[in-house]
N, C-alpha and C positions, 0 to 999 in steps of 0.2 A: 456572649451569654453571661448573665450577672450571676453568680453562685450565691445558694442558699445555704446558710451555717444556721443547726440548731444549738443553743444555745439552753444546758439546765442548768438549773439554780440560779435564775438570769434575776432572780430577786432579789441580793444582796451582794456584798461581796465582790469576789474577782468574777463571779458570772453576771454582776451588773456592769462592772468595768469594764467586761469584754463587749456586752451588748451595746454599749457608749461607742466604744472603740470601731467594733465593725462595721456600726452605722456610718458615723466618720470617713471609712474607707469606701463604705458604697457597695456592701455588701448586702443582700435580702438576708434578716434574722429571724429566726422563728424561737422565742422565746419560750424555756417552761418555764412554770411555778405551781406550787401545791396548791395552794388558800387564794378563795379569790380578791381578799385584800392586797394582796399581791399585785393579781389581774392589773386591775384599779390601780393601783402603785405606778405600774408601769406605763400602762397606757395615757397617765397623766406627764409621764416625764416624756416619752418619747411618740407620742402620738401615732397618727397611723404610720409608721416609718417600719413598724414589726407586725408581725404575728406572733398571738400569745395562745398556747395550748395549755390544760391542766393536765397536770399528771406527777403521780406519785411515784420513782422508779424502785422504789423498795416494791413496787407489785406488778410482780409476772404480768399479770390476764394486761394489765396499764399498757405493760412495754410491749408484749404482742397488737395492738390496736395501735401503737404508734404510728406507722406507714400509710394506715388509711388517715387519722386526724392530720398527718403533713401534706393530703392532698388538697 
């Protein structure tokens, strides 16, 4: 069974570098990011190889609806 790692702040940074990295290994990533320049960002570099979610985790109501947006 392949394991799925979410991956925040997968839009710059050491959460871009991980989201590189785990593809790499063969792992399903489910990417956040705020802004959907982002989205866009990402989906240009790594194509359909992830999934990208929006979300702001500074906000409650966001992180409560998380478990349904990763089905």
């Amino acid at each position: 069974m392949q394991k799925t790692i979410l991956v925040t702040g997968a839009s710059s940074g050491i959460g871009f570098d991980s989201v590189r990295v785990l593809i790499q290994q063969g792992f399903n990533v489910v990417a956040s990011v705020r802004k959907t320049e982002d989205e866009t960002h990402l989906l240009k570099i790594f194509d359909a190889k992830i999934k990208i979610i929006k979300i702001d985790l500074s906000d409650l109501s966001m992180i409560e609806k998380l478990p349904k947006m990763l089905k």
